[in-house]
Backbone as numpy.savetxt, mean C-alpha at the origin, in Angstrom:
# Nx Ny Nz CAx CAy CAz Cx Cy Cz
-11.75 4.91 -8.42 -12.59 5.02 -7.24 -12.79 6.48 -6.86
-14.14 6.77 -6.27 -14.14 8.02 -5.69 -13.25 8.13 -4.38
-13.50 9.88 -3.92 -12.97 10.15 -2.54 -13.92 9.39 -1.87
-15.31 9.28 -1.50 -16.03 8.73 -0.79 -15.63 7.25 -0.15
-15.51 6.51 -1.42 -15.35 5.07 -1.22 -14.26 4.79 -0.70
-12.88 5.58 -1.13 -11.47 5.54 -0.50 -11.92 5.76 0.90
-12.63 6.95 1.04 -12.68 7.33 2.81 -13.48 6.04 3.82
-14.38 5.31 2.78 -15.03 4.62 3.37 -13.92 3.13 3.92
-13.26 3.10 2.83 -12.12 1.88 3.16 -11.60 2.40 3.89
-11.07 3.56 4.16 -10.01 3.96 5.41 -10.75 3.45 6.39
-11.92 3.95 6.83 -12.27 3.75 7.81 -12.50 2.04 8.11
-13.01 1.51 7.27 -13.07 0.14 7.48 -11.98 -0.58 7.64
-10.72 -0.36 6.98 -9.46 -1.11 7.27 -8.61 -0.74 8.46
-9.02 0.46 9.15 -8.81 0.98 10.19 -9.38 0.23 11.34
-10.67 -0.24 11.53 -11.25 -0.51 12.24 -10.44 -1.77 12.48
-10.26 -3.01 11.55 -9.76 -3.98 11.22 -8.09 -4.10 11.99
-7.78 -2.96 11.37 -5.93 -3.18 11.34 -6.50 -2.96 12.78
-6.54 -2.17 14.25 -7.11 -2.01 15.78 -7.27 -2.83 16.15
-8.17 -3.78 15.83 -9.00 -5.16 16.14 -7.61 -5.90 16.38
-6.87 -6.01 15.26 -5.72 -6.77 15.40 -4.51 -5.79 16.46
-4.64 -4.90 16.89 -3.93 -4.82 17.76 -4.26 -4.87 18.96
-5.06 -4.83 19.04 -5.83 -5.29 20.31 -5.81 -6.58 20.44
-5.89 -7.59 19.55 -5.64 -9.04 20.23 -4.17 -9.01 20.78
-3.21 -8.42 20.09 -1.59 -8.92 20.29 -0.89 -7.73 19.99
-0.32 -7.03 20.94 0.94 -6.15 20.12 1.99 -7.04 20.28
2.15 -7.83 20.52 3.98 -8.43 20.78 3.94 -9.60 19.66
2.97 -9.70 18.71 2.76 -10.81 17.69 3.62 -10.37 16.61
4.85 -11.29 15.95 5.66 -10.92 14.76 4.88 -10.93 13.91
5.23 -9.77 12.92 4.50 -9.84 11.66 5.37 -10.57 10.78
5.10 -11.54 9.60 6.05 -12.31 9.40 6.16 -10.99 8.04
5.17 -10.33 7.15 5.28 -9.47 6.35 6.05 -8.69 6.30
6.61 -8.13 7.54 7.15 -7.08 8.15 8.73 -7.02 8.91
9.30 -8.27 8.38 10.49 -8.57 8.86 10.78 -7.83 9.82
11.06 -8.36 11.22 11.61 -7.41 12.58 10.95 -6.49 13.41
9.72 -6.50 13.07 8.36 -5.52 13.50 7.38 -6.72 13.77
7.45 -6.03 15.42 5.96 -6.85 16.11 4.66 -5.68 16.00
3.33 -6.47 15.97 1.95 -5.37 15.89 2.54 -4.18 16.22
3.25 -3.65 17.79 3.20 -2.82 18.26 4.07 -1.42 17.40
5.10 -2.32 16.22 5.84 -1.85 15.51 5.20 -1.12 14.54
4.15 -1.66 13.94 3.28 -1.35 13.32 2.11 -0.43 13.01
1.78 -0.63 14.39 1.04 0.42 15.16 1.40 1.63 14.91
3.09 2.14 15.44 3.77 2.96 15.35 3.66 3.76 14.39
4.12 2.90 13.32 4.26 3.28 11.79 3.25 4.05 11.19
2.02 3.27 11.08 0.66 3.33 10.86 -0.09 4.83 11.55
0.22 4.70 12.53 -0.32 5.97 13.55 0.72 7.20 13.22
2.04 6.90 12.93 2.80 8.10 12.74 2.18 8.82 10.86
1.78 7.83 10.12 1.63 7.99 8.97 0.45 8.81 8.77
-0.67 8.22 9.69 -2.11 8.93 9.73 -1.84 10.52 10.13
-1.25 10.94 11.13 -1.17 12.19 11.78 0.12 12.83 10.78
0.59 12.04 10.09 1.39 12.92 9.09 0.18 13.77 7.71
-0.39 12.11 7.39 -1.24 12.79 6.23 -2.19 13.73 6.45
-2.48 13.72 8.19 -3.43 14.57 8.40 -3.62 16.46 8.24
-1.88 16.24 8.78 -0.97 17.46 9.01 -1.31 17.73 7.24
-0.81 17.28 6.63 -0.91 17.41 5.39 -1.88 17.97 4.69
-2.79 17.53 4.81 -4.40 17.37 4.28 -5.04 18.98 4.59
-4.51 19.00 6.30 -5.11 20.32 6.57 -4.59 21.02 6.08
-3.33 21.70 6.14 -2.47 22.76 5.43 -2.10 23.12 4.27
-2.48 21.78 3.28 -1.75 21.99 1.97 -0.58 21.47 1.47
0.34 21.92 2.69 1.77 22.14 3.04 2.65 20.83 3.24
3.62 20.38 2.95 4.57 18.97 3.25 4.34 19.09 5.29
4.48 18.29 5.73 4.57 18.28 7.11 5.63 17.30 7.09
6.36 17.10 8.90 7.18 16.24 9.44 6.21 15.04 9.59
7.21 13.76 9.78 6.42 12.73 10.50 6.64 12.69 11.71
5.39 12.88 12.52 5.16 12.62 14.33 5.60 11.35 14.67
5.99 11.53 15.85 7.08 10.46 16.94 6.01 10.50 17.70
6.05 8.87 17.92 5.34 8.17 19.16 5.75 8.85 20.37
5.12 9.53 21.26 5.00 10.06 22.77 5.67 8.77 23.80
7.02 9.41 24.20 7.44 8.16 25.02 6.80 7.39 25.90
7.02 6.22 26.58 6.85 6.02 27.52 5.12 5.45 27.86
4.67 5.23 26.46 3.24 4.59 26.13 2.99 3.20 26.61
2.00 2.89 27.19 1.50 1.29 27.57 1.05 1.04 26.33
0.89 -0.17 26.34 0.16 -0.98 25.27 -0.89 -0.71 25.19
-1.80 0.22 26.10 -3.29 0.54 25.89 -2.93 2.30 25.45
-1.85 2.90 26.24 -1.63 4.23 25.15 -1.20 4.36 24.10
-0.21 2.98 23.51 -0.12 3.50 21.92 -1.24 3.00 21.09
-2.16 2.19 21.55 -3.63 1.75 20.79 -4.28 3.44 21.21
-4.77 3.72 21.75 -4.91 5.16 22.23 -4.72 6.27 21.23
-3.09 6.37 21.24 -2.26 6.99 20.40 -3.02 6.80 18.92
-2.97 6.09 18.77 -2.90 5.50 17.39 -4.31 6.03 16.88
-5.52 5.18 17.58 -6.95 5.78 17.23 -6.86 7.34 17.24
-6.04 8.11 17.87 -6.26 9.40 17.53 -6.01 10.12 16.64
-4.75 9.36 16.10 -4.35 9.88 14.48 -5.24 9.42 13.56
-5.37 8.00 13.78 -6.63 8.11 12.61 -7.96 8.07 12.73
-8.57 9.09 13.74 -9.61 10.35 14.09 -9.00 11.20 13.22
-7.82 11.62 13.48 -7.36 13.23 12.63 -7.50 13.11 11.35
-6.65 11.91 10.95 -6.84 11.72 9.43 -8.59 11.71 8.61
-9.44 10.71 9.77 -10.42 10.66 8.79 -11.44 12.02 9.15
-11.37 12.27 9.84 -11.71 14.04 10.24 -11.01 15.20 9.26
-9.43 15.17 8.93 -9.02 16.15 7.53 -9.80 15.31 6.56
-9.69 14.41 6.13 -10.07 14.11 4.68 -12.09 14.26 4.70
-12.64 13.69 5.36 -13.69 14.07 5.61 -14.30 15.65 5.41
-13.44 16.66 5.83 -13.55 17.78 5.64 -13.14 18.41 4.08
-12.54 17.49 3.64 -11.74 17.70 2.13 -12.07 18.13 1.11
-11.48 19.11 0.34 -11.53 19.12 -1.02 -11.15 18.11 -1.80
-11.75 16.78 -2.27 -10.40 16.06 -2.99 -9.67 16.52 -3.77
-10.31 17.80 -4.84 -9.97 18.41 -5.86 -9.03 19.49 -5.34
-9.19 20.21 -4.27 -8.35 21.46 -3.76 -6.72 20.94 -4.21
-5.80 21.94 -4.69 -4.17 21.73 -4.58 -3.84 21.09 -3.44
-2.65 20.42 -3.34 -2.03 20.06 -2.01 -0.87 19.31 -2.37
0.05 19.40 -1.15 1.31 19.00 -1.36 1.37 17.14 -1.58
2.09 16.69 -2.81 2.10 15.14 -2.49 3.23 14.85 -2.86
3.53 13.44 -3.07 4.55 12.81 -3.43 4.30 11.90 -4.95
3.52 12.43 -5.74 2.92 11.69 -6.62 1.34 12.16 -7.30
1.27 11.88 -8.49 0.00 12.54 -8.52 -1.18 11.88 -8.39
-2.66 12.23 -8.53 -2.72 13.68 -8.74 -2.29 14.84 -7.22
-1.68 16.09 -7.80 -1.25 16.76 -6.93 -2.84 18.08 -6.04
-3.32 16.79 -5.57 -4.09 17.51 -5.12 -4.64 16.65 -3.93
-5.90 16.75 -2.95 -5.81 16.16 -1.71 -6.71 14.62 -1.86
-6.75 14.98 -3.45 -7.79 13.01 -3.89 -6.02 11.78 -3.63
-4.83 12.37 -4.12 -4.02 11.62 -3.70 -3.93 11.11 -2.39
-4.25 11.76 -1.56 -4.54 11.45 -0.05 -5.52 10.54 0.68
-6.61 10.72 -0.09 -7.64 10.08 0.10 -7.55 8.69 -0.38
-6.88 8.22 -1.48 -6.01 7.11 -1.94 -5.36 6.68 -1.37
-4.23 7.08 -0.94 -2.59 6.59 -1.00 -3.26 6.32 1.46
-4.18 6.90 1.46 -4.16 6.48 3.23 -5.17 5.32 3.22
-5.99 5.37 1.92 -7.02 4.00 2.32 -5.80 2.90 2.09
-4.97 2.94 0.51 -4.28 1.68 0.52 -3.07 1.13 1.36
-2.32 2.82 1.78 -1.66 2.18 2.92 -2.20 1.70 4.42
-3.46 1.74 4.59 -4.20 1.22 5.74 -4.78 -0.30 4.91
-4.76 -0.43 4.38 -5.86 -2.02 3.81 -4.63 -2.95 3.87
-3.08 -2.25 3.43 -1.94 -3.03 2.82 -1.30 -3.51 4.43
-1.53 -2.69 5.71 -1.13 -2.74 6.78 -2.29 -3.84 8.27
-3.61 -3.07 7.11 -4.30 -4.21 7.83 -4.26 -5.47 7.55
-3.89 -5.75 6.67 -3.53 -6.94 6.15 -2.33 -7.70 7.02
-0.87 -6.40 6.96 -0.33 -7.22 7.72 -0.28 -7.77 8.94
-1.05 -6.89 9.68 -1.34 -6.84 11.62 -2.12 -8.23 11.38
-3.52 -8.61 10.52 -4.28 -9.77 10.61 -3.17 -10.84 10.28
-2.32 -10.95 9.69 -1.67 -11.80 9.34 -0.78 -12.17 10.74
-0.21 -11.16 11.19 0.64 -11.10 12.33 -0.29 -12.01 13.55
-1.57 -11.39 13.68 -2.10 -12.42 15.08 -3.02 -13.45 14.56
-3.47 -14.01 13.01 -4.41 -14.94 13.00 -4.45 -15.08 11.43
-5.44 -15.13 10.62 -5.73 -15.11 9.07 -5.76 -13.89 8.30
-5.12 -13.51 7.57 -5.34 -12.22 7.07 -6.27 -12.55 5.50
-7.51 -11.70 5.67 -8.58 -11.35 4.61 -8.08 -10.76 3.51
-8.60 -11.40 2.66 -7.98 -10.40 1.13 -8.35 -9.21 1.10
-7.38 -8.03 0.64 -8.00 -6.96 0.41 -9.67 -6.84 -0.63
-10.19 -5.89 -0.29 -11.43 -5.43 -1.47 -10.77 -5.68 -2.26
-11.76 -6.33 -3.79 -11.12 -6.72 -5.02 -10.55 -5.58 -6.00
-11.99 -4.08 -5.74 -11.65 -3.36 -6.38 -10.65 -2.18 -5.84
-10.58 -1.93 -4.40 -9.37 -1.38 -4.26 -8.15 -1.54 -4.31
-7.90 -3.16 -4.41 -7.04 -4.07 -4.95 -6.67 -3.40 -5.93
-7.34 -3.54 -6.62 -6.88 -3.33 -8.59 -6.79 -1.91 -8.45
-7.41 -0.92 -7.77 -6.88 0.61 -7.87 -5.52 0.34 -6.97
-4.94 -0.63 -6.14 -3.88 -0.29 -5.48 -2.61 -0.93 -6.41
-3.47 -1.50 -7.73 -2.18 -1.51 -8.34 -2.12 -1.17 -9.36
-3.05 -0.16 -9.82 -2.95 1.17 -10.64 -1.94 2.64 -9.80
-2.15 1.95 -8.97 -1.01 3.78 -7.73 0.63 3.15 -8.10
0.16 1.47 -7.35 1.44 0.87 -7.12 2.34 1.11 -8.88
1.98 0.90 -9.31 2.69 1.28 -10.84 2.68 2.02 -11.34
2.26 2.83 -10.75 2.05 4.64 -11.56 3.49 6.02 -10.39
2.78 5.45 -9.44 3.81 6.55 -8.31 4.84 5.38 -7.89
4.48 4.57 -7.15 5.59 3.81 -6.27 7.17 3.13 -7.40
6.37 2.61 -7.91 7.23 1.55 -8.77 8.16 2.63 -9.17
7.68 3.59 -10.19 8.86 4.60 -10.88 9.55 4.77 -10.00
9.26 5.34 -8.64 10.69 6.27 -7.56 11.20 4.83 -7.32
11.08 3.79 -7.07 11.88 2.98 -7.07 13.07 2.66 -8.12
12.37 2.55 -9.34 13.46 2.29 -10.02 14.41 3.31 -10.19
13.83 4.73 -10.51 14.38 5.68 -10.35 15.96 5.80 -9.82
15.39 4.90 -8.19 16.47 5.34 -7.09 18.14 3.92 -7.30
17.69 3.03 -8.27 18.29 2.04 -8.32 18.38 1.87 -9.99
18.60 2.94 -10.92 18.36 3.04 -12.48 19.44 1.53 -12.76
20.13 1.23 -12.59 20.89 0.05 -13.10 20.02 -1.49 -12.67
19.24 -1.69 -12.15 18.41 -2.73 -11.52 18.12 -3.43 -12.78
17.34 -3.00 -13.72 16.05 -3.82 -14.53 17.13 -3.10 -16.13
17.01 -3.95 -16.77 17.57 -3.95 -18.16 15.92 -4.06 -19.17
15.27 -3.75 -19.18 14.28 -4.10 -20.29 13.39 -5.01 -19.45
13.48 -5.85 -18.57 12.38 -7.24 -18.11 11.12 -6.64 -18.55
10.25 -7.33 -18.52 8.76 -6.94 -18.57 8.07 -8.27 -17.92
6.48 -7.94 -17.27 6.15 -8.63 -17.02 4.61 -7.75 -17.07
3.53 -9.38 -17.09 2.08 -8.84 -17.56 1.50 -9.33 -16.24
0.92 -8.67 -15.70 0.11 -8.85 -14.42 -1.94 -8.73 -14.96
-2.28 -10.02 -14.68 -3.81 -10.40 -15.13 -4.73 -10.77 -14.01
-5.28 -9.84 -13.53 -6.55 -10.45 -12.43 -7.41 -10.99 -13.02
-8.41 -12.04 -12.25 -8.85 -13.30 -12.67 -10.08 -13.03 -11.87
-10.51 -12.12 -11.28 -11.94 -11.99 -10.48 -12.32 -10.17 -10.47
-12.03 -10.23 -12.22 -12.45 -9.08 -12.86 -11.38 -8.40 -13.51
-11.90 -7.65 -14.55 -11.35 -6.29 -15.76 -10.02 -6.46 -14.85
-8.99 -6.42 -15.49 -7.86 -5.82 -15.52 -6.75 -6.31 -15.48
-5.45 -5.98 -16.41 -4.33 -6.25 -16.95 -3.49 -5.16 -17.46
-2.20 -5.37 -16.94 -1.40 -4.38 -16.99 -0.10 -5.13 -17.26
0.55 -3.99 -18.41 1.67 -4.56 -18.89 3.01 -3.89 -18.71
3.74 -4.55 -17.66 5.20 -3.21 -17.12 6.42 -3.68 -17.64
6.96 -2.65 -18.47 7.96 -3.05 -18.71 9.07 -2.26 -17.56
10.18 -2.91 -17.48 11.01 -2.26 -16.66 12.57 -1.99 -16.81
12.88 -0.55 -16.92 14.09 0.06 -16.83 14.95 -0.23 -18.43
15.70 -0.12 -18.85 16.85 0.92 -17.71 16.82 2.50 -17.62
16.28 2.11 -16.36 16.32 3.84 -15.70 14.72 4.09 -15.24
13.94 3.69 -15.78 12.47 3.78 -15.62 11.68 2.60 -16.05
10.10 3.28 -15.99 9.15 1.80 -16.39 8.02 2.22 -16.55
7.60 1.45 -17.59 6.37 2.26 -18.80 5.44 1.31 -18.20
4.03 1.67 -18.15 2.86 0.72 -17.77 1.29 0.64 -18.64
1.07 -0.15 -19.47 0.34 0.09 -20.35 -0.98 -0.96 -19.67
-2.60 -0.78 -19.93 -3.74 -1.42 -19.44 -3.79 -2.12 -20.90
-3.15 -3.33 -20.86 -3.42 -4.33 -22.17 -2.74 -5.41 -21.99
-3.04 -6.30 -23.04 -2.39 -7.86 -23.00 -1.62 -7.67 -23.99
-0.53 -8.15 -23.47 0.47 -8.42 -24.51 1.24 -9.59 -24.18
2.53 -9.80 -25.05 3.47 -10.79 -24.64 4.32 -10.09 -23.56
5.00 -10.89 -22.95 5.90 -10.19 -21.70 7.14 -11.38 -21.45
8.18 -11.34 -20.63 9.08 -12.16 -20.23 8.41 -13.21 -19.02
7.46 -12.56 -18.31 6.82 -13.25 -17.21 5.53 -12.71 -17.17
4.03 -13.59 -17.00 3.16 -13.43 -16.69 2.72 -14.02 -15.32
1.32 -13.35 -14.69 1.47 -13.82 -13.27 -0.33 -13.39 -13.61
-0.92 -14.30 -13.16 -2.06 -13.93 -12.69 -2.73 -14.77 -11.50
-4.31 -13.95 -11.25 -4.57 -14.29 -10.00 -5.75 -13.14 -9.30
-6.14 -13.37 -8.22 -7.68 -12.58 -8.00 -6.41 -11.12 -7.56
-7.28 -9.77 -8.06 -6.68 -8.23 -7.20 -5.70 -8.44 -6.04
-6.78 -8.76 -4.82 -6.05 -8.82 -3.78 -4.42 -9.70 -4.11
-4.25 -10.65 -4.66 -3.26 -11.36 -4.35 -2.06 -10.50 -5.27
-2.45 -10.22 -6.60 -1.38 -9.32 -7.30 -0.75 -7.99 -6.35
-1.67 -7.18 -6.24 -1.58 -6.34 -5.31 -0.60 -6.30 -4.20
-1.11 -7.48 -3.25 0.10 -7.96 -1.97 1.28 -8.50 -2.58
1.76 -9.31 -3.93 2.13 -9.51 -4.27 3.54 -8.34 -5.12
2.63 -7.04 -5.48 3.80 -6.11 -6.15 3.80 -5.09 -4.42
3.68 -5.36 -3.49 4.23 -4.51 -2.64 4.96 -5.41 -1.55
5.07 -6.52 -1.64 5.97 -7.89 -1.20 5.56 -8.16 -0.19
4.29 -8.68 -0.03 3.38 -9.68 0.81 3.58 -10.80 0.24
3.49 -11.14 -0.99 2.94 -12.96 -1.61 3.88 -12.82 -2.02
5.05 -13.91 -2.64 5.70 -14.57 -3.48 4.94 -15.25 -4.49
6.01 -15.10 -5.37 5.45 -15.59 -7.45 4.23 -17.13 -6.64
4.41 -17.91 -5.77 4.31 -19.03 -6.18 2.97 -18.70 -5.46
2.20 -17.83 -4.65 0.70 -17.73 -4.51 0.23 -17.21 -6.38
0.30 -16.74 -6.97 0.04 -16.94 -8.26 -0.13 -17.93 -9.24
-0.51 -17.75 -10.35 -0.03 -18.74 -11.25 0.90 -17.92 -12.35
1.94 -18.42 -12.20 3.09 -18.26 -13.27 3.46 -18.76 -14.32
3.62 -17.81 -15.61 4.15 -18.42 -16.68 5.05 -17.45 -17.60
5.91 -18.51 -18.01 7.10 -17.76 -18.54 8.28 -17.86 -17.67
9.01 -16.87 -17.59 10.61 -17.07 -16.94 10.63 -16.15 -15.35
9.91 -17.51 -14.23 10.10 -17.28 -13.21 10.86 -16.25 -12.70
12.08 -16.32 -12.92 13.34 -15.36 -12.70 13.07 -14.51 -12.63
12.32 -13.37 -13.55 11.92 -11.94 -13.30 11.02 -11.79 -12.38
9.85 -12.68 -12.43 9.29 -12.73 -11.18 9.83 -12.65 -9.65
10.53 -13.88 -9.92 11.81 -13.60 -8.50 12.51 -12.16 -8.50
13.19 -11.86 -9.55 13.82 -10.60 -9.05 13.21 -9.42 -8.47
11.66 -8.86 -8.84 10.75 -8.22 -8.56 10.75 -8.78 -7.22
10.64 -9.79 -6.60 10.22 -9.93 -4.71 11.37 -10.12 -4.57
12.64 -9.81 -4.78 13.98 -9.44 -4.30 14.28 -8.17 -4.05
14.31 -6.91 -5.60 14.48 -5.77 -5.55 13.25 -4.82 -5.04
12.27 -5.09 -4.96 10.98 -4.38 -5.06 10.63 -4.58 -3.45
10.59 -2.90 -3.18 10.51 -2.65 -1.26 9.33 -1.93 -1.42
8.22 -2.78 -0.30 7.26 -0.96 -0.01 7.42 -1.26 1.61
């Protein structure tokens, strides 16, 4: 995907994830174990004014703390203003310029990425929290699980190298191009765009794989085949 289209989802899943806080901040997110909307909010709004900090300077920044003592109409408030900032830095952006990340590419197109999908992955959960939650876009879907297996997945295993002995599993969307084959650990995890054999296969439309490797869906919104078990262990060990 371009910077454009990423910026364009920010803004649209932004609009979305609001909507849902505005019906309910005190609504449990069931996605979100122990976090009501308003929890969320938090998160979400601290994340925007981080990447923003970011975006402008180049430079790693802190993450901003919610301003005490906020009503339920100042941390909605709060919140729209960070992501004003955010889509105001990236808007202004080089995607290509250097910049500090956590993953590549090391430049400010990672940004423009990694804030549309963590806003689509969050609007998702707030809609879920007060009513039906909409599938993500199909195709930012499938770019969110080209990131999700490229940056996220490795520092995970990374941080837990004894977890995964060899498992593999083939992930196949079913409402367009794409298949990916991960094998996993020990110590790391290789990700190849092909069909192969695997210990567990899982397929199913973008959106659902997607929510699925960042632990929204369980194996059984899929269709599964092969040895469940790895499937399960992946929505056991596997945190975003």
């Amino acid at each position: 995907m371009e910077a454009a289209e990423y910026l364009d989802a920010l803004r649209d899943r932004t609009t979305a994830l609001l909507v849902s806080a505005r019906t309910s901040l005190d609504a449990p997110v069931p996605s979100c174990p122990g976090w009501t909307v308003a929890d969320l909010i938090a998160h979400i709004g601290g994340t925007w004014g981080w990447a923003a900090a970011i975006v402008n300077t180049g430079a790693r920044a802190s993450f901003p703390s919610v301003p005490d003592g906020l009503t339920s109409a100042g941390l909605i408030g709060w919140a729209e203003e960070q992501s004003r900032q955010v889509i105001e830095a990236l808007g202004a952006a080089d995607p290509d310029s250097d910049c500090w990340t956590f993953g590549l590419p090391r430049s400010r197109l990672f940004w423009f990425r990694r804030q549309a999908l963590e806003t689509a992955v969050h609007a998702w959960d707030a809609q879920r929290g007060v009513g039906n939650a909409e599938p993500i876009n199909p195709e930012l879907a499938s770019d969110g699980i080209d990131e999700f297996l490229a940056v996220m997945l490795p520092r995970q295993v990374q941080q837990h190298p004894n977890g995964w002995t060899g498992q593999s599993i083939h992930l196949h969307r079913t409402d367009g191009a794409g298949e990916w084959m991960v094998r996993l650990g020990p110590g790391s995890v290789s990700t190849e765009r092909v069909h192969d054999k695997s210990d567990v296969a899982l397929r199913g439309p973008a959106s659902s794989i997607y929510l699925w490797c960042v632990g929204r869906l369980s194996p059984t919104d899929l269709e599964v085949f092969g040895d469940p078990a790895v499937a399960d262990r992946w929505t056991a060990k596997i945190a975003f």
